[in-house]
C-alpha positions in Angstrom: -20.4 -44.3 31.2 -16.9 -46.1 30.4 -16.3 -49.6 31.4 -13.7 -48.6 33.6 -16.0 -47.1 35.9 -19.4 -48.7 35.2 -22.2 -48.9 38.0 -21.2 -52.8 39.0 -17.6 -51.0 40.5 -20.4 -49.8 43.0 -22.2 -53.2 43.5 -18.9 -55.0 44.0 -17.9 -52.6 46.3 -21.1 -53.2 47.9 -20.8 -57.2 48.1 -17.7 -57.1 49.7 -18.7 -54.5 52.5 -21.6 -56.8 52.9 -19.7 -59.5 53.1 -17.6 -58.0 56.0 -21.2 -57.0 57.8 -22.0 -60.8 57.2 -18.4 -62.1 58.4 -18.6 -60.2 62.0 -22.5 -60.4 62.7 -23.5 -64.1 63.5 -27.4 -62.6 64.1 -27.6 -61.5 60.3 -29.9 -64.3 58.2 -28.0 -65.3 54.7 -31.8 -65.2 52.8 -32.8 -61.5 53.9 -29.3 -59.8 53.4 -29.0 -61.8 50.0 -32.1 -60.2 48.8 -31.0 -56.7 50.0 -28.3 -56.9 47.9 -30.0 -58.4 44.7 -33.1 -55.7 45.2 -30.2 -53.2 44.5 -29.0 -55.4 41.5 -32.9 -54.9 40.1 -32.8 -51.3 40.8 -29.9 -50.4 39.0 -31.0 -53.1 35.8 -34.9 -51.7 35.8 -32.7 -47.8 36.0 -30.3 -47.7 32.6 -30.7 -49.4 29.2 -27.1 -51.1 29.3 -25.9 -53.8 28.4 -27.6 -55.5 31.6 -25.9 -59.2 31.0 -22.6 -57.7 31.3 -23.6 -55.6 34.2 -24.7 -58.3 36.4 -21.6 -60.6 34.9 -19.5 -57.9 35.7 -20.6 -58.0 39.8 -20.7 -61.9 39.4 -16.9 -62.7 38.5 -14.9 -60.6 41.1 -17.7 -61.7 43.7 -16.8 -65.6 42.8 -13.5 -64.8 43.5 -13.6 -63.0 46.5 -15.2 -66.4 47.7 -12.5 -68.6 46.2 -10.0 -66.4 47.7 -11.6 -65.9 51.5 -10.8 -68.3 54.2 -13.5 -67.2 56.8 -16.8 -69.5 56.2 -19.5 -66.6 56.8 -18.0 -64.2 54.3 -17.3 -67.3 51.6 -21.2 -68.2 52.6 -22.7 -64.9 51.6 -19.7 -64.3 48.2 -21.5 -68.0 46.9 -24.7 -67.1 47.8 -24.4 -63.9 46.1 -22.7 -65.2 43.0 -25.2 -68.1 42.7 -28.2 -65.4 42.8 -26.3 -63.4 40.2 -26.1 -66.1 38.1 -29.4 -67.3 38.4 -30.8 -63.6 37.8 -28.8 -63.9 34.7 -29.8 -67.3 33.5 -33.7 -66.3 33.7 -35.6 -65.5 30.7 
């Protein structure tokens, strides 16, 4: 599969429709939702033998600056959140 259109397109679409469910539903926990997403970050890691640094880096960077570039506090909430887990996931051995 090209770069172009590599399966973290997909998960970055994902974060940011998440983020909008997080943005307009006050009754939605940060902790569970995070995990949703990052359960679908393991899936597609324990599914391909990519480059799985890259992959995760790749979700990580455009998810950082959606949260840079967001005013509203819930959605910049879950976009840190999200980038801090990816980056964590990342940094563990």
């Amino acid at each position: 599969m090209s770069a172009e259109f590599g399966p973290y397109i997909q998960m970055c679409t994902l974060a940011q429709q998440m983020a909008a469910q997080y943005q307009k539903d006050a009754n939605l926990a940060l902790a569970p939702f995070l995990k949703h997403f990052m359960d679908e970050v393991e899936v597609n890691v324990a599914a391909d033998a990519f480059n799985h640094l890259g992959f995760m880096e790749k979700i990580r960077d455009p998810v950082e600056l959606g949260a840079e570039n967001t005013s509203d506090p819930r959605r910049k909430e879950f976009l840190q959140a999200l980038a801090a887990a990816l980056d964590e996931r990342i940094h563990r051995p």
